[in-house]
N, C-alpha and C positions, 0 to 999 in steps of 0.2 A: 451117738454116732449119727451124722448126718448124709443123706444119699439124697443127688441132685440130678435130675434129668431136665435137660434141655428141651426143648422145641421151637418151632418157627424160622428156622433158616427154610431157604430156597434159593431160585435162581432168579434174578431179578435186574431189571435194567437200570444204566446209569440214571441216576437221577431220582430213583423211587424210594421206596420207604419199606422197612419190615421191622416186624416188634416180634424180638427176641423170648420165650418167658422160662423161668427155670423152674421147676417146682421141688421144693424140702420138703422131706418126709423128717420126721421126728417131731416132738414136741417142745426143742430149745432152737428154733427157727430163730428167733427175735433176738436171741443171744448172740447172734452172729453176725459179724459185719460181713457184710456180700460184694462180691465183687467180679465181673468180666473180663475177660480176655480173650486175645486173640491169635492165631499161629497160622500163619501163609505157609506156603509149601516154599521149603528149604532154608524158613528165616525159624527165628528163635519165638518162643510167646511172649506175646506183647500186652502193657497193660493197657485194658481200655475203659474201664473206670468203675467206683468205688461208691457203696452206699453205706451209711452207717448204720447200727443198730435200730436206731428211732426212725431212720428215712430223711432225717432234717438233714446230713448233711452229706454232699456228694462229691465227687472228686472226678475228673476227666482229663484223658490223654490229650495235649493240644490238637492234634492230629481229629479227634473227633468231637472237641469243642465247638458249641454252638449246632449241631447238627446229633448227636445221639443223647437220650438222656433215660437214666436208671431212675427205677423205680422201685417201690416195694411192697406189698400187703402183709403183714405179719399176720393177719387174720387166717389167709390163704397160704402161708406160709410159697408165696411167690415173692419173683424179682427179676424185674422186664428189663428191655433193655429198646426203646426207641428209636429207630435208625431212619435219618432222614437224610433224602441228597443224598443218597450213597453212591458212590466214588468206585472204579474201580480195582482201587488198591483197598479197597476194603473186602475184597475178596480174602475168607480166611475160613477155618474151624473157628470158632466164638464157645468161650468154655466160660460157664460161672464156676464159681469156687468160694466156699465159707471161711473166715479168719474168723478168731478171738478179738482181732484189729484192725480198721483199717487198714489197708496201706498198697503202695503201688510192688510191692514186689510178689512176684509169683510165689516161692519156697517158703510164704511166711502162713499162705493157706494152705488149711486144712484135710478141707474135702477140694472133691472136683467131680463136676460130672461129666462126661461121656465127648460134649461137644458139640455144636451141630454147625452144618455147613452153610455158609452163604455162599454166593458167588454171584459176579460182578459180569452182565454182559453192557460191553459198549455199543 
């Protein structure tokens, strides 16, 4: 069983930058594809992108193509999350979550941890 805590949201202005990072407790960290998300107030959670076991390969919501990028250490049994240019609709909770698989839908992981807050001042 794997337990995930967030860190590194805050409050931060259009245009700036925050590095997400989650850290996995257990010793089958690498076995897990990792992956972020996102939930605004009063919408549904969103994906925001996907790493794979090895870290080679990753997957991202168009929405924050070109501008966030996942990361992972399987040493440190971490996995970041790079936010650059952020946007004020990128105001959200940002949850990492472990799968057995890639993939963009939420119900298909696993774990999840806690969440942490960003927020977008203009």
């Amino acid at each position: 069983q794997a337990q995930l805590v967030e860190s590194g949201g805050g409050l931060v202005q259009a245009g700036g930058s925050l590095r997400l990072s989650c850290a996995a407790s257990g010793r089958t960290f690498s076995s897990y594809a990792m992956g972020w998300f996102r939930q605004a107030p009063g919408k549904e959670r969103e994906f925001v992108a996907w790493i794979s076991r090895s870290g080679i390969i990753t997957n991202y919501a168009d929405s924050v193509k070109g501008r966030f990028t996942i990361s992972r250490d399987n040493a440190k049994n971490t996995v970041n999350l790079q936010m650059n240019n952020l946007k004020p609709e990128d105001t959200a909770v940002y949850y990492c979550a472990a799968s057995a698989s890639p993939t963009v839908s939420a119900h298909l992981y696993d774990y999840w941890g806690q969440g942490t807050q960003v927020t977008l001042s203009s």
